[in-house]
Structure formats: C-alpha cells, structure tokens
N, C-alpha and C positions, 0 to 999 in steps of 0.2 A: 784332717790333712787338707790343705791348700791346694787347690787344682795348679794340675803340672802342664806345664808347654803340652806334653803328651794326650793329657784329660783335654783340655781345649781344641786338639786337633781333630781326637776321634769324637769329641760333640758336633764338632762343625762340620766334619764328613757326612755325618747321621744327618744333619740340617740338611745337606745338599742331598738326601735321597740315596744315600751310600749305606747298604744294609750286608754287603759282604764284599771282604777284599780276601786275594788270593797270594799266596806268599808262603817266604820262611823265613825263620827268625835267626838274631845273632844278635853281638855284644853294640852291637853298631844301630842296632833298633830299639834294644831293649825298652829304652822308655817310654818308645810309644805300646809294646806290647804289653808292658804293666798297665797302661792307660786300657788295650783294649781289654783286659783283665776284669779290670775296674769297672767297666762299664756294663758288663753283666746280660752280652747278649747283645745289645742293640745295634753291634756289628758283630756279626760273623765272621773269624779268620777260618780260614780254606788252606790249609797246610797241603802244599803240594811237596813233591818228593826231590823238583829242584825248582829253581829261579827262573829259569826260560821256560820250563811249564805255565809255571804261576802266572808269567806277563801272557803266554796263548790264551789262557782260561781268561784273565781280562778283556782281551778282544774278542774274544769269543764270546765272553758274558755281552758286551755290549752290543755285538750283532745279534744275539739272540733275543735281548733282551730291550733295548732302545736306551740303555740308560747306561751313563759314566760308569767305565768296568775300572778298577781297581787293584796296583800290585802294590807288594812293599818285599823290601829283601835290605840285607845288612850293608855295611860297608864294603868297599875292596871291592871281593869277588860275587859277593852277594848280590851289587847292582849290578857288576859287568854281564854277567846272567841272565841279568832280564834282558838285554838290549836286540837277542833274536827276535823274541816274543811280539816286540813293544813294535820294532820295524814291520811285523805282520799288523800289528792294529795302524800303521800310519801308512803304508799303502794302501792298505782298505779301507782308512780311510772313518777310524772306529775312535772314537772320543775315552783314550784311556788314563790312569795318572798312575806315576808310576813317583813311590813315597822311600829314601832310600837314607840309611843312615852315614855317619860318614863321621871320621876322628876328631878327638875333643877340639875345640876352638885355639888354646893353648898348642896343642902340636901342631895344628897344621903348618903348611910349608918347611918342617924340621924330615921329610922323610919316615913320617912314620910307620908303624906296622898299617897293613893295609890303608894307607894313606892313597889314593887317586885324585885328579882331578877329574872329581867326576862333574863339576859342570861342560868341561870342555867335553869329557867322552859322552855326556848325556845331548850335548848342542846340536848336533845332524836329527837323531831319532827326536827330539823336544824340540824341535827349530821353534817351535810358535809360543812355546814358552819353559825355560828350566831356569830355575834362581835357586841361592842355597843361604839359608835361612841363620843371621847371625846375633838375633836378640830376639826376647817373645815378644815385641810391641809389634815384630814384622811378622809373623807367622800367620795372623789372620790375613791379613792380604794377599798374602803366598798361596796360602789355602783357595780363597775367592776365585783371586785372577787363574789360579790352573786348572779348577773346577769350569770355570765361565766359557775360559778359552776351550778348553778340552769338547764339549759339550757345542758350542756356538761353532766352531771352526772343525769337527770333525778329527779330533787329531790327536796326538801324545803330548802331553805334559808332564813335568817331572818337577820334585820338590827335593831338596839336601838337606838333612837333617844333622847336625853335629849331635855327638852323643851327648855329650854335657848340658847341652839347651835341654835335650828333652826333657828332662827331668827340675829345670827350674821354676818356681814360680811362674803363674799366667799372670799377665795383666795387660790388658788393654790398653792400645797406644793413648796416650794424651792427646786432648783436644790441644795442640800445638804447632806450630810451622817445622814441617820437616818431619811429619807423620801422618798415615794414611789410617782410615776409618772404612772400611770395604763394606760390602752387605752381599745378600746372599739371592740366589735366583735366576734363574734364564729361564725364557722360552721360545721356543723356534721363531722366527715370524714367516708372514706368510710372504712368499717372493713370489712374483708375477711377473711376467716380461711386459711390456708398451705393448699397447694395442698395436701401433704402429710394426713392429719385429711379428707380433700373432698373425696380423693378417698378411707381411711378406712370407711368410712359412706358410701359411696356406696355402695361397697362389701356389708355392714350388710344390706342393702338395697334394691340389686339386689337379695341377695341371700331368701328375704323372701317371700311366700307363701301367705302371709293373712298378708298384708300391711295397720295399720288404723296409723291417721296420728290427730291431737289436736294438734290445733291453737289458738290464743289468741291476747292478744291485740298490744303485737309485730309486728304482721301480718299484721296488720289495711293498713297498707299500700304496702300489697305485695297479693294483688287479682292475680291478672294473675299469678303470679307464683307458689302460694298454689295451682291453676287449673292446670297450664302444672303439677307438681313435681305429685299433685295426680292421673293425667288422666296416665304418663310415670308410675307409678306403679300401676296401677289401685286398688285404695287404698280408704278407703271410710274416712269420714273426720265428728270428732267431733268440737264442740266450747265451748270455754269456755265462761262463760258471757259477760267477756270487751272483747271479740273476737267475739260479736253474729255480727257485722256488717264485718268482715270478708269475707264472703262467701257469694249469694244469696242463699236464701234457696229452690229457683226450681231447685236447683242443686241435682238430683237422687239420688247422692254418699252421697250428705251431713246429716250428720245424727242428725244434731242441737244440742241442749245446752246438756253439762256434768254434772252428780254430784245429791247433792241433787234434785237441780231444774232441773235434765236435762230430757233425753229423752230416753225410751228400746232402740230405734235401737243404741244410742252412748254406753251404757251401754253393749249390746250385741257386737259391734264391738270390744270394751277392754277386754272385757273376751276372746274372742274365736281369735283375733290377734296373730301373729307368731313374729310381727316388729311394734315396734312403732316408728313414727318421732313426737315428739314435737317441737311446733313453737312460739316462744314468748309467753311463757306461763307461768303463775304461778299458776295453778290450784294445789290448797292444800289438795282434798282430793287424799291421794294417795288410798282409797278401791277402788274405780273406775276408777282406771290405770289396766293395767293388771298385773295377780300376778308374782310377783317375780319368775325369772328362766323359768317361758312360753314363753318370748318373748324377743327377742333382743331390744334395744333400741338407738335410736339417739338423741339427743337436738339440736336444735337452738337458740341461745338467746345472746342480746347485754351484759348480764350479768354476767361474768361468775361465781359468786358469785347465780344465780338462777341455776346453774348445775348443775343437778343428784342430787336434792334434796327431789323431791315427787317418783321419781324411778330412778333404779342404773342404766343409760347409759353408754353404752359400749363407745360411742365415743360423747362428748360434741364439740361441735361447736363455738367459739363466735365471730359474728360479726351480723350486718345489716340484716335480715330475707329475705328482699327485694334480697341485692346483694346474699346473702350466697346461696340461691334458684338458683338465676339465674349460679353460679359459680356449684354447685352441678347436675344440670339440665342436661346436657352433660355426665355426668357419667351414668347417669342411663340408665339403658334396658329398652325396652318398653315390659310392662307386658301385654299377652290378658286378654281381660274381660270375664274372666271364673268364676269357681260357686263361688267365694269370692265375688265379684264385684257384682255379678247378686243377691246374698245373700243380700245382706246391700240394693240394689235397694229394691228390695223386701218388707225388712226389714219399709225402709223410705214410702212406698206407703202405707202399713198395717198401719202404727204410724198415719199418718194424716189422713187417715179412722175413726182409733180410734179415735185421736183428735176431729175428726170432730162431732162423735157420742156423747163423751161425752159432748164436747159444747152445742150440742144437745138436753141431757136429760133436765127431769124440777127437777124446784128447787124449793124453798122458799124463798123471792121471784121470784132472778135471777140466774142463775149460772156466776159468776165471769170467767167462761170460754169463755162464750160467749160473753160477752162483748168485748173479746181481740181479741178475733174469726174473730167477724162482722167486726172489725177494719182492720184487714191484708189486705183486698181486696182492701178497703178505701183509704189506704194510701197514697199521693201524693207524688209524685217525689222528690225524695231528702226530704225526711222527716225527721227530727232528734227525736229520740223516747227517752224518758228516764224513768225509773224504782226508785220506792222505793225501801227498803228493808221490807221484810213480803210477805204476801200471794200475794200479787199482782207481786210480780215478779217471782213465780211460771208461772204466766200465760203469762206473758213478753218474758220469756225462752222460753216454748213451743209452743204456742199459735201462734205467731207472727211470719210471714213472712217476712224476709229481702229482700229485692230487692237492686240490684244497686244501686251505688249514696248513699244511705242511712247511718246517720249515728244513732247512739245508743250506750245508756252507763248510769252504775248506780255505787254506789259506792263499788266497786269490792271488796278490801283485807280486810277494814273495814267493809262494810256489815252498814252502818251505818244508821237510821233512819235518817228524814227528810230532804234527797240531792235530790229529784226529782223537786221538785220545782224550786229551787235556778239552777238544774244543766237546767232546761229548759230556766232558764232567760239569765245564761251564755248563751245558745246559739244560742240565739237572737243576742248578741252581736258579739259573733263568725263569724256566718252567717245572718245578719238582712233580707236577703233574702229567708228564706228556712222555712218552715210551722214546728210546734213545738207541740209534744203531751205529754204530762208525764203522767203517769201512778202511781197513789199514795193510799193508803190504810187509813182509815180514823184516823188510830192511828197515825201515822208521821204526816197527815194531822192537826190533833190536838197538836199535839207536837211543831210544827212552821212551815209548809210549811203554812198556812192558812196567817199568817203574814207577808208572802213574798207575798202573793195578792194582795195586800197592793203596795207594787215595783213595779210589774207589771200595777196594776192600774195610778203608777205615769208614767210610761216610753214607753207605747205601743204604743204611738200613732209616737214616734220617729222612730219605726221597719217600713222598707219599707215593707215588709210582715205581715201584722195581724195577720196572723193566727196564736193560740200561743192557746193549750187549755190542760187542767188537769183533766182528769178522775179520780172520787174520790170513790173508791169500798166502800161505806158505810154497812157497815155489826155488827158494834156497839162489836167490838169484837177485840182485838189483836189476829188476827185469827194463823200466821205462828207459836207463842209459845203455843197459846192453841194444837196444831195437836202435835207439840216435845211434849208437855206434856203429851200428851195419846202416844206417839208412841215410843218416845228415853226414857221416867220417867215411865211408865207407869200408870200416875195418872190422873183421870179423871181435865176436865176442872174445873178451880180454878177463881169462877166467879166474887170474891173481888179482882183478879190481871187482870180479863182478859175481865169483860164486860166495854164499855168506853158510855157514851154517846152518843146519838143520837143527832147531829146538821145538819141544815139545809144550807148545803154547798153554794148549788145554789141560796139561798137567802143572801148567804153575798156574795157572788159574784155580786147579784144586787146592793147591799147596796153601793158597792165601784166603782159602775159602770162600770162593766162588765157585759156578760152574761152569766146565769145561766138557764139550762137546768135540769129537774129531772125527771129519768125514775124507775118506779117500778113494768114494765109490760114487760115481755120480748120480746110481739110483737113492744117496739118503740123503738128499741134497734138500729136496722138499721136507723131508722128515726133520731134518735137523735145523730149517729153518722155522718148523710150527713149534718144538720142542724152545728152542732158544726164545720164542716170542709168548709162549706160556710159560715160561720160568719167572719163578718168585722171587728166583736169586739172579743176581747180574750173571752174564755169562760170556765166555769168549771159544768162540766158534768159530774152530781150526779146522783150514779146507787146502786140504794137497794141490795145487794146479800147477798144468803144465806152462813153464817159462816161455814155451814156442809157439805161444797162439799170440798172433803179433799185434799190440796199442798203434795201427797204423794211420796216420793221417784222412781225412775223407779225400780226400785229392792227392794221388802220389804224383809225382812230377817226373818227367823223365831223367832229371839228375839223382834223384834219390831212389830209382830203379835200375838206373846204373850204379849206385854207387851201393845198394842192396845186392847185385849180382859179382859186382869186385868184393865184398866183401865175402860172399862165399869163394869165389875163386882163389882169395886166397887161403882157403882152407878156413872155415871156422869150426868150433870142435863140436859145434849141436847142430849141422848142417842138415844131415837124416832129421830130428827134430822139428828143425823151421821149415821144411818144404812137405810134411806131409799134414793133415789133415785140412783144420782150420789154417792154417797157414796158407797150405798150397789153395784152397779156396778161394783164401785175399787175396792171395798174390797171382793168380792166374792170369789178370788182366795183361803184368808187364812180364812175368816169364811163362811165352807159350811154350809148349812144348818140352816143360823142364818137368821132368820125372824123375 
C-alpha cells in the first residue's frame, strides 16, 4: 500500500518529537487515524471524552512538558470544541497544533453537512498561523511551518484537513517554480538584551531601597537565578499563579501568590516598594502592582509585546529570563538585609501563622482551607499539583507549599472552568513517573472534569506511577461568583444562578473503578489525605465544605465592604452562614461590631 497524505503526516509529526496527541475521532479525520493505526505506536492517540478537553491536555502537556502539545478532532463540531482549550494554551502562551478535518474538497462551499469555515473560526485562537491543506505537494509545509511557528513563537497553530486528501496518495512537491520544500527543526536561541539596556537596569536597581521583585511563568525555568538576582538586592519576591512553582515557598523573602487570590505579605511588598523587577510575567491586575510614580520599574520577558503593559517600566528587557538574570547578575550591588528585607521576613512568618489559624477555625462542615492545609506537608517529591478555576483555587494560591522539583499549573489568562482534570491527565503523559493531585471545585467538576474520570479510568493503569487523585471541594455552590456577587455587585447570594446539586463524587469514582474516598468530618481530613496518596488505584477525594468561609481579596477596599454589608442588608439567604466562624474572622476588620 502506498503512503497516504495521512501516513506522511503522522511520520512527520513523529520527526518533530510529537509522540502523543490528544483528541476524538470522526468521519472528518478518519484518514489520518487509519494513518495513526498504521503506525503501530510511534504516536500515541489519548482519547479524551470531549474536544475541549482534548485541546486543555494539549496545553497542559506542553506546560508540563516543554514540548509541542498536540490535538486533533473531526470536522464541524469536532474542531468548534477544541477552540476553549486552544484559547487556554494561547493566553498562556503554550506552543500547541491543533489538526482538524474538514468536508471533501468537492463540497465545499455547496453548504454541506458539517461544512464551516473553519479557517476563518480557527484565525483569532491560530492568528500566528492556520491554512487548510488543498493537495499533498502542500501538506509538508503546512506541517513544518505550524510545528516551527508553534514552538519558536509560543502559540496555537492550526492545520484543515479535507477528508478526501487524507487518504490520497503522498508525494513530494516537485523541485519546480510554485512549490515549497520545507525541513524540519527549531531550537530556541539564546536572547540577551545590549549591554547597554543591562547596565540601565542595574542603575534603577542598584539604586533602589525597597527592592520587590514578581515572577511568573517565564521564570519556571530560571530558579537559581530568581534566588542569586533576589538574595544580591535583598529583595523579597511575589508569584504570579503560573509562576507559584517558581520559587519554593520555605523561602523567608518569598511572599507567594499576587492579586485577587494572593497573599498581605505580596500585597504589602507592592505598595510600600521603591523598585520593581518583573520576571516573565503577565499578571493583569495592574491595582496590585505598585502605584504609578512610587516606584521605579524594570521588566524581563521573551515578549516584548508583554512590556510595560500592566506598569510603565523605565527599562524593558527582552530576552530568556534564565540567561537575562544570569547576564544582569554581575551588575548588581550586593544589598544588606536591613529593615526592608527583615520587614517582608517578618511579613511571611505572620501570613502563614494566619494561614495556619484560619485553616484552623471550624466550619460547616469543613473549611476548604484546610483541606489544602493538611495537604502541603503530604506532598511527595516532585508532585505535579493542578488547580480549577473558582474557590478552590483561592486555596491552591495561598494554602499550598511549593517545594523543589515540584511542578503546578491551572488555566492562567483564561481563568477557564473545567482544566484541572484534563490538565492532571496531561500530566501523566508528560511525566508517567511523578504522583498527580488536582484540586477542583464541584461546579467544573459537573461541568465536565467528572467525564474526563471516565479517561483516566481507561488509561491508569499504562502510568508507571498510579498515584494520580482529584480533590473535589463539594460545597453544592458556585462558591468564587457567589463571594464577587456580595463583594464586587454588592447583591446578596442568587440561589437560582448559584446553588448546583449535591452528587456523590466518590461513588462514581467507584462505579468506573477507581477509588473513592468521602470525608465530612474534619478530623479525617489528614486520614484521608495519607490513604489517597498510598493508593495504587487513582482516586477522587470528596470533602464536604462549607460555601461561607469567604476566597477574600488580601486587601478589601472600602467599596467592597460596603458593598459586602449592602449585600447582606438586603437579605442574603446564607447571611447566619457568612458572618460566623471563619468568616466573621475575615471580615471583622470592616464589620466591627456585627454579631
């Protein structure tokens, strides 16, 4: 048999270092999935349970991984599907290709069954590259340039596949006028900024007093340098989310996660800073940078289209976070650790006191705190941690201890429900070696991580590491918009948007053959967390907590304590709920006196 447009595709993916792609199939891909048939192995298809899963596990493969993550899905409705997923890897900023089939050449433009145009719906998520593939002399090019691009620029790429190509004959374009001959390869180069930009950023560097420094996912691979650049200024150091693996967090100076979900001590470093150095970062709120004209500014970043855009840096930088540190390193003074330094320690030892306390208090049933609490300690070596978005990643941010080795990550610029799952299966794949906990809140949970259980049920037993488990904060509540809605709207909880059903996680966990665990007592909370991390079999571990222990900002403002206290007045229905325990703790600062 004669190699098909298909065979030549999935050879050349395998040349680019493509050894699993994640996806589902239809009439509109077939040919390439007889191709991966054919090839007996030397890619991996990853059957996810839908198409927007499929494109998360892409981005998530490649953040976990460093290397071009991979979907495919069929025609019509097959690609429209991936287009959540694919927006989560091009905010963040993750090198994915996303391979999509699409109606025979002959119909198209006649209206046919799942006929789209999917170059136009694919042009926003693939701005940096989508073509649709209309004879096999072009399909290695197509291949090439989306692989190159994908990879060199950090981004989404997309390929169209007509059905009828896939399955024709291969042959190589002709050495002729009006055909391209591509070849295969990248690798990063090294970017350095001018000495000249090194040593103005010094200067605004050396010359500052109260040195805080925010880092991100840039960084990821530049530990030891983020420690020498901050220890030479004695500088104390926030993180942005896709940067919490960054830094470990026994580190004194480090002041953890920024922003809404972050932490006082980061929140007080940015205010009261003289210099900031940004490091691979795209942290978007700019209120929690320092204000405008207090502080000098420096950026780092491979982007330089992300410069001086959340704050006006005096001197942008662009290149490698890693080399740029190591090339800037030798300029700097070494600063003593006077009361700036010894402030922010200070600072971080009072925060996880607090922390500790609040975990601590009681709840109804559980406090969502603690669950993330008891976990830190737990953690095995080289853990890969992943986050929802909602209230549980409030606790993800502060809660959680990074150590060494460790990696972690949720869906950062999109913020997007139901990636915790999918991003934990990617990273199985990633590393089959390294133990796997996700961290998911029971409304994503129901949205579709619950059908990605399903995946995992099919493929665990392949992971040389079992350990693989999902903590489901079941609280029967969209708890992160219920707390904005009393605190950014100020209108009490909206119980027809916001209460969800109560399902019994850990028994469909059993049902698919896994294990399921269910705690509604906060003394088996440590139990249940040593039992889930000595299991053989994957496991999802369902913890009752109460909705009213509140994901509150490190800094409430007086508008959002006014607009917290309107929001009870006008009656909210879990009013009793929000004001006692944990709650009334948090919130005593701005209602004295409220019993």
């Amino acid at each position: 048999m004669s190699q098909t447009v298909g065979d030549f595709l999935v050879q050349r993916l395998h040349r680019w270092d493509v050894r699993h792609i994640f996806g589902y199939p239809g009439d509109g891909i077939n040919g390439v999935f007889g191709a991966l048939n054919r090839a007996e192995g030397k890619i991996q298809f990853v059957q996810a349970r839908h198409e927007e899963m499929a494109a998360f596990m892409a981005s998530a493969y490649a953040k976990f991984s460093g290397k071009l993550g991979v979907c495919i899905a069929t025609s019509g409705p097959g690609a429209s599907h991936l287009i959540t997923g694919l927006y989560d890897a091009l905010l963040d900023h993750q090198p994915v290709l996303a391979i999509v089939g699409q109606q025979a050449r002959n119909a198209l433009g006649g209206q046919y069954q799942q006929e789209l145009d999917l170059v136009s719906m694919f042009k926003d998520v693939a701005s940096a590259y989508v073509a649709q593939a209309s004879s096999p002399g072009q399909v290695r090019h197509l291949i090439d340039r989306a692989a190159r691009i994908a990879l060199a620029r950090r981004t989404v790429t997309a390929i169209v596949l007509p059905n009828d190509l896939q399955d024709e004959p291969y042959e190589d374009p002709p050495h002729a006028h009006g055909t391209l001959r591509s070849g295969i390869g990248y690798t990063a180069p090294r970017i350095v900024p001018r000495d000249a930009d090194l040593d103005r950023a010094a200067e605004i560097l050396n010359s500052g007093k109260k040195v805080a420094m925010l880092v991100g996912a840039g960084a990821l691979g530049a530990t030891d340098e983020v420690i020498a650049v901050a220890d030479r200024l004695a500088a104390g150091c926030a993180k942005a989310l896709l940067g919490k693996a960054v830094l470990p967090d026994d580190l004194p100076w480090v002041t953890g996660s920024i922003g809404l979900l972050g932490t006082e001590p980061s929140y007080n470093l940015m205010m009261e800073c003289d210099t900031l150095l940004m490091v691979g970062s795209a942290f978007p709120y700019s209120e929690f940078l320092p204000v405008e004209g207090k502080a000098r500014g420096v950026q780092i970043d491979i982007d330089a289209s992300m410069l001086s855009i959340r704050f006006p840096m005096e001197v942008g930088l662009v290149g490698d976070s890693q080399e740029t540190l190591r090339a800037l390193l030798p300029r700097l003074h070494q600063k003593g650790a006077g009361d700036w330094r010894k402030a922010i320690e200070g600072n971080v030892r009072d925060w996880w006191k607090a922390l500790e306390d609040r975990a601590r208090q009681p709840a109804e049933p559980i406090n969502p705190q603690r669950v993330t609490w008891e976990l830190s300690p737990r953690l095995p070596e080289r853990a890969i941690i992943t986050s929802d978005s909602g209230s549980c990643a409030n606790w993800y941010a502060r809660d959680l201890k990074m150590r060494r080795g460790m990696k972690a990550s949720l869906s950062g610029g999109l913020a997007s429900m139901g990636a915790a799952v999918p991003y934990a299966i990617a990273a199985k794949y990633a590393h089959p070696d390294r133990p796997v906990i996700a961290l998911v809140g029971d409304g994503a949970m129901q949205m579709n991580n619950m059908a990605e259980l399903i995946t995992v049920a099919k493929y665990w037993r392949e992971w040389r590491d079992h350990r693989w488990i999902v903590c489901v904060f079941n609280n029967e509540d969209l708890n992160q918009v219920t707390w904005e809605q009393r605190i950014i709207n100020g209108d009490p909880k909206f119980e027809a948007s916001q209460n969800i059903p109560d399902v019994a996680y850990h028994r469909f966990a059993e049902l698919i053959g896994l294990r399921g665990i269910y705690v509604e007592d906060p003394k088996q909370i440590e139990a249940a967390w040593d039992q889930a991390l000595a299991s053989d079999t994957p496991v999802v571990l369902e913890v009752k907590t109460d909705p009213e222990v509140p994901p509150l900002p490190p800094h409430i403002t007086l508008k959002q304590a006014k607009n917290f206290m309107v929001a009870l007045a006008k009656g909210d229905p879990d009013e009793a709920g929000v004001i006692r325990g944990t709650a009334r703790q948090a919130l005593e600062t701005i209602l004295p006196g409220k019993h």
